[in-house]
N, C-alpha and C positions, 0 to 999 in steps of 0.2 A: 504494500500500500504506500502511496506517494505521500511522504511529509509534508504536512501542511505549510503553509507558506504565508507570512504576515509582512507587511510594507507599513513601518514607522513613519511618520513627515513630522519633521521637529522645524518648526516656522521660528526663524531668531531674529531679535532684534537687528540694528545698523548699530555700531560703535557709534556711529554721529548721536543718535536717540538716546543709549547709554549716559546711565550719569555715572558708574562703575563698571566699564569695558571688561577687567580682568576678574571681575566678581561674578560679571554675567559668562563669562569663559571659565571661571571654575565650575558654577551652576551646571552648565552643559556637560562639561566633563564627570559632571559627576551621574548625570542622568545618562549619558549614556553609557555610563557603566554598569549602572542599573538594568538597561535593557540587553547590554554583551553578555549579562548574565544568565540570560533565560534559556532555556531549556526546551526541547520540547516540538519545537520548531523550525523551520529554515525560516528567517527573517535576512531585510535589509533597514538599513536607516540611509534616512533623507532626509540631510539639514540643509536651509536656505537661508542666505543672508546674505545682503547687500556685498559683505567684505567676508573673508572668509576669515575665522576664528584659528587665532596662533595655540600652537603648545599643546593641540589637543589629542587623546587618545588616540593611539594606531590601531586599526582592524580593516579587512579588507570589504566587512559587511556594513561601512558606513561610506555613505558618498555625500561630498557638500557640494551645493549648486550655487550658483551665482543668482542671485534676486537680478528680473529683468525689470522692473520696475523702480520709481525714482523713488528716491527718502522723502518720508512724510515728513507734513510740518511737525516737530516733539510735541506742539502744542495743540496739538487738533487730533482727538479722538478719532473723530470718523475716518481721517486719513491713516493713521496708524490703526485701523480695524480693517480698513479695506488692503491695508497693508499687507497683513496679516494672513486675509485672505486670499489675497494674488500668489503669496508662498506657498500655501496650501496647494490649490489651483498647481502650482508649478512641479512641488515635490509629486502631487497625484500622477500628472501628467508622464515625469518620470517613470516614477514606480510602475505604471501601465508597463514598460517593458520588459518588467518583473514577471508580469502575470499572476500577481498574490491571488489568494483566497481571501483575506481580509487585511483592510488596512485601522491601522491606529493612529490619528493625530494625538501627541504628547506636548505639554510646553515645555521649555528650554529650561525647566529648573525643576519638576518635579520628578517622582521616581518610581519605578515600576518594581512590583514583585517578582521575584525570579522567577518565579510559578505560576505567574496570569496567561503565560500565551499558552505552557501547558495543559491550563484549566482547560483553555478556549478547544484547546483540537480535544480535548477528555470530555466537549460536551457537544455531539453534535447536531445539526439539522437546525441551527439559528439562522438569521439575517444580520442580527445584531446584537451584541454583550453591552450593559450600564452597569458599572462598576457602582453599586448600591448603598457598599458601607468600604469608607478607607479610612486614613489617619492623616491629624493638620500637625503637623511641627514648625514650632520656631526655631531660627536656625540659632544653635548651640546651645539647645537646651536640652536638659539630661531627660524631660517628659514629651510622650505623643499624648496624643488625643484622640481619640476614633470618633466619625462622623459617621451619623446615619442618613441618608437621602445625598451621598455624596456625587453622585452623578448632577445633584441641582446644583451643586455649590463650586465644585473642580472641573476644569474643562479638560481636563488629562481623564477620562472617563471614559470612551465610546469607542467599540469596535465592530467597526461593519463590513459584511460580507463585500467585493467587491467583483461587481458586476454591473451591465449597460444598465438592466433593471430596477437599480435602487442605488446605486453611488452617486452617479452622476448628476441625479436628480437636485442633491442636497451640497452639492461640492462645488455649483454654480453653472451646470448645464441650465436650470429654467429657463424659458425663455420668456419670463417676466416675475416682475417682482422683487425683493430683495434677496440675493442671495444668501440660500439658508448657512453657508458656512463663514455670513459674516454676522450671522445671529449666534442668540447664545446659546450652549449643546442641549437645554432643555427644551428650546423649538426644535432641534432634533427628533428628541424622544416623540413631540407630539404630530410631527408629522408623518411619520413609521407607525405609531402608533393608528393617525387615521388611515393612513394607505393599507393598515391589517398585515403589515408584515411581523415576523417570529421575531420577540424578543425575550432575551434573556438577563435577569436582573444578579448579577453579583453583590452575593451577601458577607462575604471574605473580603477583607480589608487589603487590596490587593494594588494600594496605589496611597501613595505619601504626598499631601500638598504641604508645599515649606512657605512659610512666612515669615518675617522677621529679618529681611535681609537690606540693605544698604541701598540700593536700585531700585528705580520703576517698575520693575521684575516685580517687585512687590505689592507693591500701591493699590491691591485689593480692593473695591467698595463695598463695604458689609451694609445691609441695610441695619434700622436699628432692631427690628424684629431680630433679625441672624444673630445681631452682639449681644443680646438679651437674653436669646435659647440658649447660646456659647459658654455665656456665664452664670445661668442656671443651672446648667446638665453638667457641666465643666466637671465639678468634683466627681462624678463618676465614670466618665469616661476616660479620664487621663491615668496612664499609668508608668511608671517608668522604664525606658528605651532598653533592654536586654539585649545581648551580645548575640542572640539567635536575628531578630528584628533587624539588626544593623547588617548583619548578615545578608540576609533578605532579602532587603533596600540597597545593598552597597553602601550606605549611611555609614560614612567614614567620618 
């Protein structure tokens, strides 16, 4: 039987948008060590950025492209969303060459479980995986956190079958409207959801969002509802970071 086969796209900033170029270059290296770690599958990565990223991990299963698109204003959202989205759009394009079975968009600072793409080929006959329940860390803290409804909150969450069918639909083939893949991954969900395609919701903490860092990378908008629940539930979900866990994550 043919090993299944997943296609990464990691959409990075420009150094120009950067307020900490080398912070946001450790970020990446450390996410993609996260993902060399996995097991289970044949995978590639595809990272896109304006400039290519120095000093970074060697493997033959990562390729960086060149962003054909010009730098957003730093200051204008919608420019660095549609930004964002043209990276997407471009590593997809790529990866078509691969011929994956599913592809996963990841941000450039979070971190994959060793064991998520194994889950994925150990469960089959989906369209799509929502990573349901993961963990939030601040970077250099000895505590995670585990999130429930983590597919609404993380956009490092979604894995979809990839085919004419149902990929393209949502990665900016429509041919009107706003492109779903410059929405946020919960327009995702409800769109698969109307079209009645198979999904699968991951209940395994299977993906680590980091906050707490120095960069834009960061710059999160929690509503106040979100910091409310955060700090409500907080004392039971947090637990301290084990040598197994870092393991996992690559959480070095």
């Amino acid at each position: 039987m043919q090993e299944m086969k997943i296609a990464v796209i990691v959409p990075l900033m420009a150094p120009e948008i950067a307020k900490d170029w080398s912070y946001v270059q450790f970020c990446l290296n450390r996410t993609l060590a996260s993902v060399l770690a996995s097991s289970g599958v044949d995978f590639r990565i595809y990272v896109i950025c304006q400039s290519r990223p120095e000093q970074m991990v060697q493997d033959a299963r990562i390729e960086f492209l060149q962003a054909e698109n010009p730098l957003p204003n730093p200051e204008d959202k919608d420019e660095k969303r549609n930004d964002k989205g043209l990276k997407i759009m471009m590593g997809v394009r790529k990866a078509a060459e691969y011929k994956p079975d599913y592809i996963m968009r990841i941000d450039a600072d979070d971190l994959l479980s060793r064991h998520l793409f194994e889950y994925v080929a150990q469960t089959p006959g989906y369209d799509a995986f929502f990573v349901n329940r993961g963990y939030e860390w601040q970077e250099g803290s000895s505590i995670i956190s585990t999130r429930r409804h983590f597919h609404q909150y993380c956009g490092t969450c979604f894995i979809s079958r990839y085919g004419a069918d149902l990929y393209p639909y949502w990665i900016g083939c429509a041919t009107s409207g706003e492109r779903i893949c410059d929405q946020s991954h919960t327009a995702i969900e409800q769109v698969l959801r109307e079209k009645k395609y198979k999904l699968h919701y991951i209940n395994q903490p299977m993906v680590v969002y980091i906050t707490g860092g120095n960069d834009q990378l960061r710059n999160r908008n929690l509503s106040i509802r979100r910091r409310v629940i955060n700090v409500v539930c907080g004392l039971w979900r947090k637990s301290r970071i084990s040598q197994k866990l870092r393991d996992e994550f690559s959480l070095k």
